[in-house]
N, C-alpha and C positions, 0 to 999 in steps of 0.2 A: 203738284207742279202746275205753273201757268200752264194755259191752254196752249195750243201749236197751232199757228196762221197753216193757211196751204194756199197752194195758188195754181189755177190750170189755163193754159192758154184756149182758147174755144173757137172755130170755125163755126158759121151759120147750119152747115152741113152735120155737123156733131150735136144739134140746139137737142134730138130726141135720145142720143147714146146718153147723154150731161143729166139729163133728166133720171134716167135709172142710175147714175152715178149719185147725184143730189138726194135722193130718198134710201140710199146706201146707209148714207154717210149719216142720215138724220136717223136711222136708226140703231148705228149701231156705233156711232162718235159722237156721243156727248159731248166730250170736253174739246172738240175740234174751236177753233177762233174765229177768226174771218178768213175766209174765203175770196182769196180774188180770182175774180174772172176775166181775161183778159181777152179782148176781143179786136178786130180789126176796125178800125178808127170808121171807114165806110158804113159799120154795119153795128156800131152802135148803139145808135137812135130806136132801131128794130128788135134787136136782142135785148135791151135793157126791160120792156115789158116782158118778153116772153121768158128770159130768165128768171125772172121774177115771180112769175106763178110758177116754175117749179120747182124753188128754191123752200118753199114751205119755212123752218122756222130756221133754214140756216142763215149765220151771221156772213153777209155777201156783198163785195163792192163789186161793180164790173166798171171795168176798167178800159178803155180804151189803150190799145197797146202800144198807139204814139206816145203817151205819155210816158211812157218807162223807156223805151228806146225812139226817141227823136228822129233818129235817121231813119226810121222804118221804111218810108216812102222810099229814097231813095236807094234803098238794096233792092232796086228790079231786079236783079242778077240771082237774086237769093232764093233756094224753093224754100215749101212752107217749113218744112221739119226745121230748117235751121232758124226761122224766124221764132217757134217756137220756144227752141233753145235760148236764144237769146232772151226772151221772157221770162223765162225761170231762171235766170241768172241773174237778171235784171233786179227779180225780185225781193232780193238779198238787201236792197236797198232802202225798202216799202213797205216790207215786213215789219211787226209789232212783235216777234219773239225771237227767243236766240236760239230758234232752229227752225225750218217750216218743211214742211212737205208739199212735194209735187206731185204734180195728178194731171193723166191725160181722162178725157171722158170713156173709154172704155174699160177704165178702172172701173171696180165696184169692192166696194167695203162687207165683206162678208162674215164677220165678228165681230162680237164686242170689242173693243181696244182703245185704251186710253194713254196718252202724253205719256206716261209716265212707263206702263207699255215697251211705246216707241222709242222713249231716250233715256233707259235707264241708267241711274246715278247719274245725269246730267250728261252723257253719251249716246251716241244713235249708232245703232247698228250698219255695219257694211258684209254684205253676205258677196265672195269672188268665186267664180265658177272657173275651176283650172282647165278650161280649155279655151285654144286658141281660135274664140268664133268670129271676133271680127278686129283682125289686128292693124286695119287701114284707119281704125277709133285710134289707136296706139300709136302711129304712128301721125295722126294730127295732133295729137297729143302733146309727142315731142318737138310738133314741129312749131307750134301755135306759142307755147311754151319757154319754147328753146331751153327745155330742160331734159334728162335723161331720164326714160321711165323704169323705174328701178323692179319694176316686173314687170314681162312680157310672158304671154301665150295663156294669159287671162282673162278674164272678165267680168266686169265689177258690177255688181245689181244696178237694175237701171227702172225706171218708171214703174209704181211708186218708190221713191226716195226721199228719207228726212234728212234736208242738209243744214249743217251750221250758218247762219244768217253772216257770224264772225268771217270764217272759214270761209266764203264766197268771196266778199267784199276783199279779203285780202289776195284771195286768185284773180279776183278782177284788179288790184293794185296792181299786182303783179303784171298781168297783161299789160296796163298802161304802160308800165314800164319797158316791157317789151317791144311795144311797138312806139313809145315816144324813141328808143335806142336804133330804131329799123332793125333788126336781129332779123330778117329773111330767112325761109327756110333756103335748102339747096332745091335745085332741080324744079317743074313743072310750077310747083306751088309756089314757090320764091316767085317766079314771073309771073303769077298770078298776084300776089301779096305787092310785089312792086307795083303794076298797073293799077290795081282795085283801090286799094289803102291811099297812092298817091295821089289818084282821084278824088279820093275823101278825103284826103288833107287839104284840096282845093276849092273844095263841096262847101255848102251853104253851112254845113255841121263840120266846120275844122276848129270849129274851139268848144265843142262838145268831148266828154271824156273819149281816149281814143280806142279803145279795148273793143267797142262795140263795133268800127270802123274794120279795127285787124282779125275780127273774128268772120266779119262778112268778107274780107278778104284772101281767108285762107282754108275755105275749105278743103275738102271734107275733114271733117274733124265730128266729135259728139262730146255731149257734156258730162257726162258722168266720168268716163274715161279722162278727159282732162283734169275734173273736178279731185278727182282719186287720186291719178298722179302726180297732181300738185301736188297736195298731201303728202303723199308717201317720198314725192321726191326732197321736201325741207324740211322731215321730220315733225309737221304739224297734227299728222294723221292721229295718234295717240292722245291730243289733245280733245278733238271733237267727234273720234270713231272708236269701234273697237270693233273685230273680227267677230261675225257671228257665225257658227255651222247651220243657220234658220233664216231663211229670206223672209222677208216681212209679206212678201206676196206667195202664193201657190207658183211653182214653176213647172209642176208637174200636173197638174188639174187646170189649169189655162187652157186657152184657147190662141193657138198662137198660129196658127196655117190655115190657108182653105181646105189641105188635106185634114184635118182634125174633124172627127164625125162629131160636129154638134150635135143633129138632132139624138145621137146615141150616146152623148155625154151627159153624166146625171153630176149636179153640184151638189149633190144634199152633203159630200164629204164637208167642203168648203163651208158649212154654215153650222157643221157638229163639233162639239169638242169647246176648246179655249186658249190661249195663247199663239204663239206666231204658227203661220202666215194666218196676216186679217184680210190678204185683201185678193181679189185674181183679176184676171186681166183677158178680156175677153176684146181681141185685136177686132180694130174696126176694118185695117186691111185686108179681114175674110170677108168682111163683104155682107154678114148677118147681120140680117135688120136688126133694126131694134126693138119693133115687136117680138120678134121672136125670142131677144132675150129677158122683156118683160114676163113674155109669157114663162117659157123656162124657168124664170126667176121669182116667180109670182108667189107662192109658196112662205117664202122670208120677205120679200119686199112690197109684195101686194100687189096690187092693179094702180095702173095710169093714173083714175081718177081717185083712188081710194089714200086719203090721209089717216086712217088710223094710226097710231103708236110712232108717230110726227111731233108729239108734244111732250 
């Protein structure tokens, strides 16, 4: 199978998490493709070298994230996470394969795993967890949308995720449409969607696609939640997913709180064995350095300066 592009949106703040991400990846995704890095247009100039020496032999463009969403500057309004999101939807556009996977830097790739792996028979996996943890994703969902989510009190894997490159661009159709039609949500967010979005139709980006405009205008919403729902709600879902009982990440070996005792967590599970989950996710909102998870991690990925088993 062709290789699978991936793309991570990157903070100056993240340049040392990306770094144990990057030597992850080179060791245990071969056939991964290019890599975009996408960064805030400011800070550019600065990260393009330093991404660069730790990027060793992966295939890597970084990107400035004006380029992908034009309006970026002008979402003052917007925090990062959603700027984010918009990146990786963005990316649907940019990409060279017909699926890519997304990646935050405190991802880390802890098995072997290859393309083919991740979308078997020409399919990518979606692993839903039946409980209802964050149903305000669900209900941005339907409202962003203006479509009915044909399941609620869910939850649908989120970061890493391989999504359809096809399958995006058509949710982003979609949203044009939604918002060239005005389709308002009700209540709070509608009057938010009317002031925000009418502004942007007035904005220097009114003949820019408009999806990106109605997404800054309506939050809270998240992208995988949307991304799914579309899906499941036009009957597309069967085309570029199939239901997995196996998340492609650790959900249960993660690192997901500041209550989770790192120092008394051993990963040697996460780097034994073979097939799914390849990857865990060690939250940068606990607040652990990065040292520390080099150190921890040293064992399968090595040391900072050490390029061994890179080539």
């Amino acid at each position: 199978m062709p290789p699978l592009d991936a793309v991570i949106p990157l903070l100056p703040r993240d340049l040392r998490r990306f770094a144990v991400m990057a030597r992850s990846l080179q060791k245990f995704f071969p056939g991964l493709g290019r890599l975009y890095v996408v960064v805030p247009g400011a800070a550019f100039a600065t990260l393009l070298p330093q991404i660069r020496r730790v990027v060793g032999i992966l295939d890597v463009e970084v990107v400035p994230e004006e380029r992908w969403v034009p309006e970026m500057k002008s979402f003052v309004h917007l925090p990062g996470w959603y700027r984010q999101q918009l990146v990786k939807l963005a990316a649907a556009e940019y990409v060279s394969t017909s699926y890519y996977l997304t990646l935050d830097a405190d991802v880390v790739c802890t098995r072997a795993v290859t393309t083919t792996q991740l979308v078997p028979g020409g399919k990518a996996a979606c692993f839903v967890i039946p409980t209802d943890e964050h149903p305000d994703w669900y209900d941005g969902a339907e409202a962003v949308l203006a479509l009915r989510a044909p399941r609620r009190g869910v939850l649908h894997n989120v970061t890493p995720v391989v999504w359809s490159s096809e399958a995006v661009r058509e949710l982003l159709a979609h949203l044009d449409g939604v918002a060239r039609q005005g389709r308002y949500a009700s209540g709070l967010r509608g009057l938010q969607q009317r002031i925000f979005f009418t502004l942007h139709r007035l904005g220097p980006h009114r003949h820019q696609r408009p999806w990106r405009g109605w997404l800054a205008a309506s939050r809270p919403w998240a992208e995988y939640a949307m991304y799914f729902t579309f899906l499941e709600a036009t009957g597309r879902f069967e085309r570029y997913h199939f239901v997995s009982d196996c998340c492609i990440y650790d959900i249960e070996r993660s690192i997901w709180w500041k209550s989770d005792d790192f120092d008394g967590w051993d990963p040697t599970p996460l780097f034994e064995g073979s097939g799914p989950p390849f990857f865990a996710v060690i939250q940068s909102n606990t607040h652990v350095a990065p040292e520390r998870v080099w150190q921890k991690l040293s064992p399968w990925l090595g040391t900072p300066g050490d390029t061994k088993g890179t080539a």
